[in-house]
C-alpha positions in Angstrom: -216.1 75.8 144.7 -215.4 72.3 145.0 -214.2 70.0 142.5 -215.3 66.9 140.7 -212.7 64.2 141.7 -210.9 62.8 138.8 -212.3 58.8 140.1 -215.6 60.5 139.1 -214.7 60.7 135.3 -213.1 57.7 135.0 -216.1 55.6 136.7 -218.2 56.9 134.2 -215.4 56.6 131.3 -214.9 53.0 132.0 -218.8 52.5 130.9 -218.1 53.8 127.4 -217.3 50.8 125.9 -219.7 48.6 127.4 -222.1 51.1 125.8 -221.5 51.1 122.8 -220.9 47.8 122.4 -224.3 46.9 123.5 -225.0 49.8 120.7 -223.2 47.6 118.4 -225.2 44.6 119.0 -228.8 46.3 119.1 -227.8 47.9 115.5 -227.4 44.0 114.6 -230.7 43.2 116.3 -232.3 46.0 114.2 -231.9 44.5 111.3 -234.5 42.8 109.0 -234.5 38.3 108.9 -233.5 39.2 105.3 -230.8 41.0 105.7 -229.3 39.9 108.4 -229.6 36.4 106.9 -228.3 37.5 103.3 -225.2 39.4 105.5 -224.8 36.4 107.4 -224.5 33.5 104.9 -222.0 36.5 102.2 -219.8 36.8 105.4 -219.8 33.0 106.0 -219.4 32.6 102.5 -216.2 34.3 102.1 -214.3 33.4 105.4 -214.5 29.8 104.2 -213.1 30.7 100.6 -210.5 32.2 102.1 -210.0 29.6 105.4 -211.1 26.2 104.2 -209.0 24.9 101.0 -211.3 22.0 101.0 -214.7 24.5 100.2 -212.7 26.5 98.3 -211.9 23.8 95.8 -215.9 22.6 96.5 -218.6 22.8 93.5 -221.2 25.2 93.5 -223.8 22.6 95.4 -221.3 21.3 98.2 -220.4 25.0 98.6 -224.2 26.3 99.3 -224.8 23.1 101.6 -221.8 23.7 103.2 -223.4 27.7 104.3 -226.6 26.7 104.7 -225.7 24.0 107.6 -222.8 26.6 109.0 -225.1 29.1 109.1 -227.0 28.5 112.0 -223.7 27.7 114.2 -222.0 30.6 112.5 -225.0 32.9 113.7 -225.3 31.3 117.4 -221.3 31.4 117.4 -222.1 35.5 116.9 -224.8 35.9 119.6 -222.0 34.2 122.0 -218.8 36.2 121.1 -221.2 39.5 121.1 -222.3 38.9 124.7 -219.0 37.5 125.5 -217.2 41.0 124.7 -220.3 42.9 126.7 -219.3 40.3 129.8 -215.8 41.4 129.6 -216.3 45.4 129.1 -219.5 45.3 131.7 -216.9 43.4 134.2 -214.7 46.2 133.7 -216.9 49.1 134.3 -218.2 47.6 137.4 -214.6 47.3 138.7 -214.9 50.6 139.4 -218.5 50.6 141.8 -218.0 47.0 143.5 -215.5 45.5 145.3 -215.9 41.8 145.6 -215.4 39.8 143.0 -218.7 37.4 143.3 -220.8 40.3 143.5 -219.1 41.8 141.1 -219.5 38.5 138.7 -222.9 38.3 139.5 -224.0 41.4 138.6 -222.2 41.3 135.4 -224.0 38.2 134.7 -227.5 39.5 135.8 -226.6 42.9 133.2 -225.9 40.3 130.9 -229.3 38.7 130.9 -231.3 41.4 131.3 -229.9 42.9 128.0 -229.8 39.7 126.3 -233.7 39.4 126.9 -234.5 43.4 126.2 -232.5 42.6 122.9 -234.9 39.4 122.2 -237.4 41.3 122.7 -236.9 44.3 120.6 -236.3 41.5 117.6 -240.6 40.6 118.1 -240.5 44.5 116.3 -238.5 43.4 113.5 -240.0 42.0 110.2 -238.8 38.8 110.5 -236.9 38.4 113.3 -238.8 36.6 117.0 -237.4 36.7 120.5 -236.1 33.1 121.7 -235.5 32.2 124.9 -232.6 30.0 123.6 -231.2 32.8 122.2 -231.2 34.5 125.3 -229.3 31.1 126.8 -227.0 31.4 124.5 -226.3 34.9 124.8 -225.8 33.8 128.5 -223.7 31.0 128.0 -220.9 33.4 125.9 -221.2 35.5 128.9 -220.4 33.0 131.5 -217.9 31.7 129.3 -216.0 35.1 129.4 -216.9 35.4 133.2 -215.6 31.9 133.8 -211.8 32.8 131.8 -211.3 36.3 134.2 -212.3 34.1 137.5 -209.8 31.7 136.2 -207.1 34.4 135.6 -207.8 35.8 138.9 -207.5 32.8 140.5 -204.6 32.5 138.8 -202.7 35.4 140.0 -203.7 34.9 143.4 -201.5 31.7 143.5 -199.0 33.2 141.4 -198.2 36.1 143.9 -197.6 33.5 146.3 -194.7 31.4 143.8 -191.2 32.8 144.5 -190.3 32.1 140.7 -192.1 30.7 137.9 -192.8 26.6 138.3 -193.4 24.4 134.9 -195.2 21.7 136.4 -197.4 19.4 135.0 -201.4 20.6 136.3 -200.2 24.4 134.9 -199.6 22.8 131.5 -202.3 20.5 131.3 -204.7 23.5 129.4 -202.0 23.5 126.3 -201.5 19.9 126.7 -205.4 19.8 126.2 -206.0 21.6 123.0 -202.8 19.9 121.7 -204.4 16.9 121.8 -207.4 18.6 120.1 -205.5 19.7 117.2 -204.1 16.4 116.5 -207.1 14.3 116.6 -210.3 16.8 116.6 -210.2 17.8 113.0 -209.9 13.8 111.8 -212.6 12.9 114.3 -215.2 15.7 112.8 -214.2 14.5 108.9 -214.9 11.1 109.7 -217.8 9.1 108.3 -218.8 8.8 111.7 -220.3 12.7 111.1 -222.7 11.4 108.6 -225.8 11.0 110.3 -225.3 14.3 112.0 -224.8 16.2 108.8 -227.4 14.5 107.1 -229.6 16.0 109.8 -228.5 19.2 109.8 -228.8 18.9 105.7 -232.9 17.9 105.7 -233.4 20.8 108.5 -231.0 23.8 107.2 -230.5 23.3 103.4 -234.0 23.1 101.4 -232.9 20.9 97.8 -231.4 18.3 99.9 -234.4 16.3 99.6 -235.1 16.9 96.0 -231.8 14.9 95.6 -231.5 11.2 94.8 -230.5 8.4 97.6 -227.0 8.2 95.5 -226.4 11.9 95.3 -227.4 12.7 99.0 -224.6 10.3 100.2 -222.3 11.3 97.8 -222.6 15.3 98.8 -222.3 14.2 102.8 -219.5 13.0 102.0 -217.7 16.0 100.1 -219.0 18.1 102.9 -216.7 16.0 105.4 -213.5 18.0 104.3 -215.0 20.8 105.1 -216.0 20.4 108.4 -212.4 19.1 109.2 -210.7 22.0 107.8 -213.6 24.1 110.3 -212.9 22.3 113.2 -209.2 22.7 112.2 -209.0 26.6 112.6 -211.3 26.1 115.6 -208.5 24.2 117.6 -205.7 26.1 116.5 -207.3 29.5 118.1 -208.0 27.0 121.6 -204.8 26.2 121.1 -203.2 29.8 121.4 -205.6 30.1 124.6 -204.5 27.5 126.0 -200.8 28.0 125.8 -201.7 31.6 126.9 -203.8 30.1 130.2 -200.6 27.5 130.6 -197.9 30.3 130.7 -200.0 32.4 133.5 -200.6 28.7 135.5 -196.5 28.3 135.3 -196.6 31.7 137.3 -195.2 34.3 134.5 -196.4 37.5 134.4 -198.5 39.2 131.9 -195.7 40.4 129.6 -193.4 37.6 129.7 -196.4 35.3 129.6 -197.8 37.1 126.6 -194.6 37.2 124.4 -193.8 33.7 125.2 -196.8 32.0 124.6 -197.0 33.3 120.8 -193.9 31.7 120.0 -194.8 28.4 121.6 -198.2 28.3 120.5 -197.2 29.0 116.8 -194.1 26.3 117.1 -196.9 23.6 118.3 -199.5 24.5 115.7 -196.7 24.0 112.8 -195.4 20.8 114.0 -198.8 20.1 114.2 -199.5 21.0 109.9 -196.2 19.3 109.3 -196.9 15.9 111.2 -200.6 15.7 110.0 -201.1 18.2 107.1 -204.7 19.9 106.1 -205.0 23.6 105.6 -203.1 26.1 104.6 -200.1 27.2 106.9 -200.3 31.1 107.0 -204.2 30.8 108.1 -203.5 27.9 110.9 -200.6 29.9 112.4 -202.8 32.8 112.2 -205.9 31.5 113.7 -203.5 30.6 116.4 -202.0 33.9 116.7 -205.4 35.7 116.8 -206.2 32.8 120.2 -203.2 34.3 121.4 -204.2 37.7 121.3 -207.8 37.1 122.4 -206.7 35.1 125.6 -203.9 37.7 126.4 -206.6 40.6 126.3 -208.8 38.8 129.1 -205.8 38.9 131.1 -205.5 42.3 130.7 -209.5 42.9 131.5 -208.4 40.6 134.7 -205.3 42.3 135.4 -206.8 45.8 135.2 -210.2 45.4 137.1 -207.6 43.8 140.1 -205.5 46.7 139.8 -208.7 49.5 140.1 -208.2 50.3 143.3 -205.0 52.0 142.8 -206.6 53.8 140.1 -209.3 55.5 141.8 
Protein backbone atom coordinates (compact mmCIF):
# COMPACT_ATOMS: atom_id res chain seq x y z
CA UNK A 1 0.00 0.00 0.00
CA UNK A 2 1.69 3.11 -0.63
CA UNK A 3 1.89 6.04 1.45
CA UNK A 4 0.87 9.66 1.34
CA UNK A 5 4.24 11.62 1.57
CA UNK A 6 4.38 13.80 4.53
CA UNK A 7 5.17 17.15 1.73
CA UNK A 8 1.53 16.17 0.86
CA UNK A 9 0.12 17.28 4.32
CA UNK A 10 2.02 20.06 4.82
CA UNK A 11 1.18 21.66 1.19
CA UNK A 12 -2.24 21.43 2.06
CA UNK A 13 -1.55 22.58 5.92
CA UNK A 14 0.23 25.64 4.83
CA UNK A 15 -3.37 26.83 3.18
CA UNK A 16 -5.02 26.81 6.59
CA UNK A 17 -4.33 30.07 7.44
CA UNK A 18 -4.86 31.80 4.36
CA UNK A 19 -8.33 30.23 4.67
CA UNK A 20 -9.49 31.21 7.35
CA UNK A 21 -8.33 34.37 7.17
CA UNK A 22 -10.23 35.10 4.05
CA UNK A 23 -13.06 33.44 6.44
CA UNK A 24 -12.24 36.20 8.71
CA UNK A 25 -12.67 38.90 6.31
CA UNK A 26 -15.94 37.57 4.48
CA UNK A 27 -17.62 37.29 8.17
CA UNK A 28 -16.68 41.25 8.22
CA UNK A 29 -18.18 41.58 4.69
CA UNK A 30 -21.34 39.88 5.91
CA UNK A 31 -22.15 42.31 8.08
CA UNK A 32 -25.02 44.87 7.81
CA UNK A 33 -23.92 49.07 6.79
CA UNK A 34 -25.30 49.52 10.35
CA UNK A 35 -23.40 47.49 12.09
CA UNK A 36 -20.48 47.43 10.70
CA UNK A 37 -20.62 51.25 10.80
CA UNK A 38 -21.81 51.37 14.56
CA UNK A 39 -18.70 48.60 15.27
CA UNK A 40 -16.52 50.72 13.35
CA UNK A 41 -16.84 54.23 14.75
CA UNK A 42 -17.16 52.25 19.01
CA UNK A 43 -13.80 50.69 18.01
CA UNK A 44 -12.39 53.96 16.62
CA UNK A 45 -13.83 55.59 19.45
CA UNK A 46 -12.09 53.89 22.10
CA UNK A 47 -8.43 53.42 20.55
CA UNK A 48 -8.26 57.22 20.45
CA UNK A 49 -9.46 57.53 24.26
CA UNK A 50 -6.95 55.42 25.02
CA UNK A 51 -3.99 56.64 22.23
CA UNK A 52 -4.60 60.31 21.69
CA UNK A 53 -4.43 62.51 25.04
CA UNK A 54 -5.40 65.36 22.96
CA UNK A 55 -9.20 63.54 22.12
CA UNK A 56 -9.28 62.21 25.21
CA UNK A 57 -9.22 65.60 26.89
CA UNK A 58 -11.61 66.78 23.67
CA UNK A 59 -15.47 67.86 24.31
CA UNK A 60 -18.18 65.77 23.32
CA UNK A 61 -18.52 67.74 19.67
CA UNK A 62 -14.61 67.74 18.79
CA UNK A 63 -14.75 64.06 19.88
CA UNK A 64 -17.70 62.94 17.37
CA UNK A 65 -16.05 65.19 14.50
CA UNK A 66 -12.91 63.81 15.26
CA UNK A 67 -14.76 59.79 14.44
CA UNK A 68 -16.76 60.78 11.91
CA UNK A 69 -13.69 62.19 9.66
CA UNK A 70 -11.34 59.06 10.96
CA UNK A 71 -13.79 56.90 10.16
CA UNK A 72 -13.56 56.52 6.60
CA UNK A 73 -9.48 56.29 6.85
CA UNK A 74 -9.91 53.99 9.75
CA UNK A 75 -12.27 51.69 7.64
CA UNK A 76 -10.01 51.86 4.31
CA UNK A 77 -6.87 51.49 6.74
CA UNK A 78 -8.90 47.95 7.64
CA UNK A 79 -9.63 46.70 4.05
CA UNK A 80 -5.65 47.30 3.49
CA UNK A 81 -4.22 45.45 6.63
CA UNK A 82 -7.00 42.56 5.98
CA UNK A 83 -5.74 41.98 2.45
CA UNK A 84 -2.32 42.68 3.47
CA UNK A 85 -2.26 39.66 6.06
CA UNK A 86 -4.12 37.35 3.14
CA UNK A 87 -0.96 38.58 0.80
CA UNK A 88 1.43 37.37 3.31
CA UNK A 89 -0.37 33.92 4.30
CA UNK A 90 -1.46 33.31 0.39
CA UNK A 91 2.50 33.99 -0.39
CA UNK A 92 3.25 31.32 2.03
CA UNK A 93 1.01 28.62 0.91
CA UNK A 94 2.09 28.95 -2.60
CA UNK A 95 5.70 28.58 -1.40
CA UNK A 96 4.99 25.20 -1.31
CA UNK A 97 3.47 24.67 -5.29
CA UNK A 98 5.70 27.35 -7.18
CA UNK A 99 9.14 27.92 -7.33
CA UNK A 100 10.03 31.30 -8.77
CA UNK A 101 9.56 33.96 -6.98
CA UNK A 102 7.75 36.45 -9.77
CA UNK A 103 5.44 33.82 -10.49
CA UNK A 104 5.01 33.16 -7.33
CA UNK A 105 4.28 37.10 -6.55
CA UNK A 106 2.15 37.26 -9.25
CA UNK A 107 -0.16 34.74 -8.53
CA UNK A 108 -0.49 35.84 -5.00
CA UNK A 109 -1.38 39.17 -6.35
CA UNK A 110 -3.91 37.83 -8.99
CA UNK A 111 -5.57 35.48 -5.60
CA UNK A 112 -5.56 38.71 -4.16
CA UNK A 113 -7.75 40.45 -6.61
CA UNK A 114 -9.88 37.90 -7.39
CA UNK A 115 -11.05 37.59 -3.71
CA UNK A 116 -11.00 41.23 -3.19
CA UNK A 117 -13.61 41.57 -6.06
CA UNK A 118 -15.79 38.15 -5.04
CA UNK A 119 -15.76 39.94 -1.56
CA UNK A 120 -17.21 43.32 -3.22
CA UNK A 121 -19.42 41.57 -4.73
CA UNK A 122 -20.95 39.44 -2.05
CA UNK A 123 -21.32 43.12 -0.13
CA UNK A 124 -24.26 44.14 -3.36
CA UNK A 125 -26.25 41.13 -1.01
CA UNK A 126 -25.87 43.01 2.07
CA UNK A 127 -28.52 45.55 3.30
CA UNK A 128 -26.55 48.42 3.04
CA UNK A 129 -23.38 47.56 1.99
CA UNK A 130 -22.33 48.14 -2.35
CA UNK A 131 -19.33 46.68 -4.10
CA UNK A 132 -16.69 49.47 -5.14
CA UNK A 133 -14.23 49.14 -7.39
CA UNK A 134 -12.05 51.46 -5.18
CA UNK A 135 -12.42 49.18 -2.55
CA UNK A 136 -11.21 46.47 -4.54
CA UNK A 137 -7.92 48.99 -5.27
CA UNK A 138 -7.51 49.32 -2.09
CA UNK A 139 -7.70 45.92 -1.03
CA UNK A 140 -5.06 45.59 -3.80
CA UNK A 141 -2.83 48.23 -2.84
CA UNK A 142 -2.45 46.55 1.05
CA UNK A 143 -1.58 43.47 -0.88
CA UNK A 144 1.18 44.81 -2.97
CA UNK A 145 2.25 46.64 -0.09
CA UNK A 146 2.88 43.34 1.83
CA UNK A 147 4.22 41.72 -1.56
CA UNK A 148 6.49 44.68 -2.00
CA UNK A 149 8.15 44.27 2.02
CA UNK A 150 8.85 40.14 1.34
CA UNK A 151 10.50 41.04 -2.25
CA UNK A 152 12.41 43.58 -0.39
CA UNK A 153 13.47 41.03 2.37
CA UNK A 154 14.40 38.68 -0.22
CA UNK A 155 16.29 40.80 -2.01
CA UNK A 156 17.74 41.51 1.06
CA UNK A 157 19.11 38.22 2.03
CA UNK A 158 20.29 37.52 -1.32
CA UNK A 159 22.99 40.38 -0.86
CA UNK A 160 23.43 39.54 2.62
CA UNK A 161 24.61 35.81 1.89
CA UNK A 162 27.09 37.36 -0.10
CA UNK A 163 28.60 39.98 3.07
CA UNK A 164 31.38 38.18 4.94
CA UNK A 165 30.15 40.09 8.19
CA UNK A 166 27.57 42.54 8.91
CA UNK A 167 28.40 46.31 7.16
CA UNK A 168 26.71 49.57 8.86
CA UNK A 169 26.80 51.68 5.94
CA UNK A 170 25.01 54.48 5.10
CA UNK A 171 22.19 53.24 1.94
CA UNK A 172 21.30 50.14 4.67
CA UNK A 173 20.39 52.76 7.20
CA UNK A 174 18.76 55.19 5.13
CA UNK A 175 14.94 53.24 5.87
CA UNK A 176 15.40 54.18 9.87
CA UNK A 177 17.03 57.38 9.00
CA UNK A 178 13.71 57.91 6.95
CA UNK A 179 10.97 57.40 9.44
CA UNK A 180 13.28 59.19 12.02
CA UNK A 181 12.88 62.14 10.25
CA UNK A 182 9.15 61.31 10.08
CA UNK A 183 8.78 61.27 13.67
CA UNK A 184 10.29 64.41 14.24
CA UNK A 185 8.57 66.58 11.84
CA UNK A 186 5.43 64.53 10.53
CA UNK A 187 3.27 64.87 13.53
CA UNK A 188 3.88 68.99 13.60
CA UNK A 189 3.33 69.13 9.91
CA UNK A 190 -0.29 67.27 10.14
CA UNK A 191 -1.29 69.75 13.35
CA UNK A 192 -0.44 72.60 11.50
CA UNK A 193 -2.94 75.27 10.37
CA UNK A 194 -1.81 74.34 7.05
CA UNK A 195 -4.39 71.03 7.56
CA UNK A 196 -7.26 73.30 7.67
CA UNK A 197 -8.65 73.35 4.42
CA UNK A 198 -8.24 69.56 4.24
CA UNK A 199 -10.17 68.97 7.46
CA UNK A 200 -12.70 71.40 6.68
CA UNK A 201 -13.37 69.11 3.65
CA UNK A 202 -13.39 66.07 5.11
CA UNK A 203 -15.79 67.88 7.91
CA UNK A 204 -18.69 69.05 5.24
CA UNK A 205 -18.38 65.48 3.54
CA UNK A 206 -18.01 62.97 6.65
CA UNK A 207 -19.56 64.75 9.70
CA UNK A 208 -23.35 65.85 9.07
CA UNK A 209 -23.92 69.13 11.95
CA UNK A 210 -20.81 70.72 10.64
CA UNK A 211 -22.78 72.86 8.56
CA UNK A 212 -25.49 73.65 10.94
CA UNK A 213 -22.56 75.43 12.84
CA UNK A 214 -21.77 79.13 12.62
CA UNK A 215 -18.63 80.63 10.49
CA UNK A 216 -16.99 81.34 14.24
CA UNK A 217 -17.68 77.95 15.58
CA UNK A 218 -16.71 75.92 12.39
CA UNK A 219 -13.14 77.51 12.57
CA UNK A 220 -12.89 77.27 16.08
CA UNK A 221 -13.62 73.21 16.07
CA UNK A 222 -10.97 72.79 12.96
CA UNK A 223 -8.82 74.00 15.03
CA UNK A 224 -9.29 71.75 18.27
CA UNK A 225 -9.33 68.88 15.86
CA UNK A 226 -5.56 69.80 14.88
CA UNK A 227 -4.25 68.06 18.11
CA UNK A 228 -5.73 65.33 17.29
CA UNK A 229 -4.56 64.48 14.12
CA UNK A 230 -0.98 65.19 15.38
CA UNK A 231 -1.20 62.86 18.14
CA UNK A 232 -2.64 60.22 15.00
CA UNK A 233 -0.07 60.83 12.82
CA UNK A 234 2.22 60.52 15.90
CA UNK A 235 1.50 56.77 16.69
CA UNK A 236 1.51 56.27 12.92
CA UNK A 237 5.32 57.17 12.63
CA UNK A 238 6.39 55.50 15.61
CA UNK A 239 5.06 51.95 14.28
CA UNK A 240 7.17 53.07 10.64
CA UNK A 241 9.62 53.77 12.76
CA UNK A 242 10.10 50.19 14.33
CA UNK A 243 9.81 48.89 10.56
CA UNK A 244 12.22 50.73 9.52
CA UNK A 245 14.86 50.07 12.03
CA UNK A 246 13.73 46.43 11.51
CA UNK A 247 14.31 46.75 7.48
CA UNK A 248 17.80 48.80 8.47
CA UNK A 249 19.22 45.94 10.68
CA UNK A 250 18.50 43.19 7.73
CA UNK A 251 20.12 45.88 4.99
CA UNK A 252 23.39 46.05 7.58
CA UNK A 253 23.47 42.17 6.87
CA UNK A 254 22.31 40.72 10.47
CA UNK A 255 20.44 37.83 10.55
CA UNK A 256 16.88 37.27 11.58
CA UNK A 257 17.50 36.79 15.33
CA UNK A 258 20.25 39.19 15.94
CA UNK A 259 18.39 41.59 13.61
CA UNK A 260 15.15 41.13 15.42
CA UNK A 261 16.47 41.57 19.11
CA UNK A 262 18.49 44.49 18.20
CA UNK A 263 16.23 46.52 16.40
CA UNK A 264 13.61 46.70 19.43
CA UNK A 265 16.10 48.16 21.59
CA UNK A 266 17.14 50.73 18.99
CA UNK A 267 13.89 51.56 17.72
CA UNK A 268 12.46 52.08 21.29
CA UNK A 269 15.82 54.26 22.30
CA UNK A 270 15.07 56.59 19.04
CA UNK A 271 11.34 56.84 19.61
CA UNK A 272 12.03 58.15 23.45
CA UNK A 273 14.60 60.59 22.57
CA UNK A 274 12.23 61.43 20.13
CA UNK A 275 9.14 62.19 23.15
CA UNK A 276 11.85 63.78 25.26
CA UNK A 277 13.22 66.32 22.50
CA UNK A 278 9.72 67.16 21.10
CA UNK A 279 7.09 65.96 23.62
CA UNK A 280 3.22 64.97 22.60
CA UNK A 281 1.70 61.72 23.65
CA UNK A 282 1.93 59.58 26.20
CA UNK A 283 5.28 57.56 26.53
CA UNK A 284 4.10 53.89 27.31
CA UNK A 285 1.70 54.13 24.04
CA UNK A 286 4.58 55.73 21.58
CA UNK A 287 7.12 53.07 22.76
CA UNK A 288 4.50 50.62 22.25
CA UNK A 289 3.21 51.53 18.96
CA UNK A 290 6.91 51.21 18.13
CA UNK A 291 7.31 47.95 19.64
CA UNK A 292 4.16 46.48 17.87
CA UNK A 293 6.26 48.02 14.15
CA UNK A 294 8.82 46.00 15.42
CA UNK A 295 7.04 42.93 15.71
CA UNK A 296 4.95 43.33 12.55
CA UNK A 297 8.11 43.98 10.32
CA UNK A 298 10.03 41.04 12.06
CA UNK A 299 7.07 38.58 11.21
CA UNK A 300 7.42 39.45 7.33
CA UNK A 301 10.81 38.38 7.70
CA UNK A 302 9.88 35.42 8.96
CA UNK A 303 7.02 34.78 6.09
CA UNK A 304 10.28 35.70 3.81
CA UNK A 305 12.64 33.64 5.52
CA UNK A 306 10.35 30.61 5.60
CA UNK A 307 8.81 30.53 2.02
CA UNK A 308 12.94 30.80 0.95
CA UNK A 309 13.69 28.03 3.08
CA UNK A 310 10.60 25.51 1.65
CA UNK A 311 12.46 23.59 -0.28
CA UNK A 312 14.24 21.92 2.45
CA UNK A 313 11.04 21.39 4.02
CA UNK A 314 9.35 19.39 1.43
Amino acid sequence: MNRIPPSIFLKAAAWAPALLWYHVIWRFSNQTAAVSGDLSDRLLWRLLHRLSPSFAAADTLTRNTAVEVLSFFERKAAHMFLYFVLALLLWFALSWLLKGKAVQGAVTALFCTGLAALDEFHQTFIPGRSGQLRDVCIDFSGAALALGLVALLLWVGRVRSRMPRPVVSLPALLPGVICLVGLVFGPGLFSSPLLLQPLQGLATRFAPDFWSLSDAARQELLVRLLPITGDVFRLGFCGLLGCGVVLSCALCGLRLPAGALLSLPLALLACGAVHLAAGGGNAATLLAISAVGVVVAALIWVVALLSSRRARLT
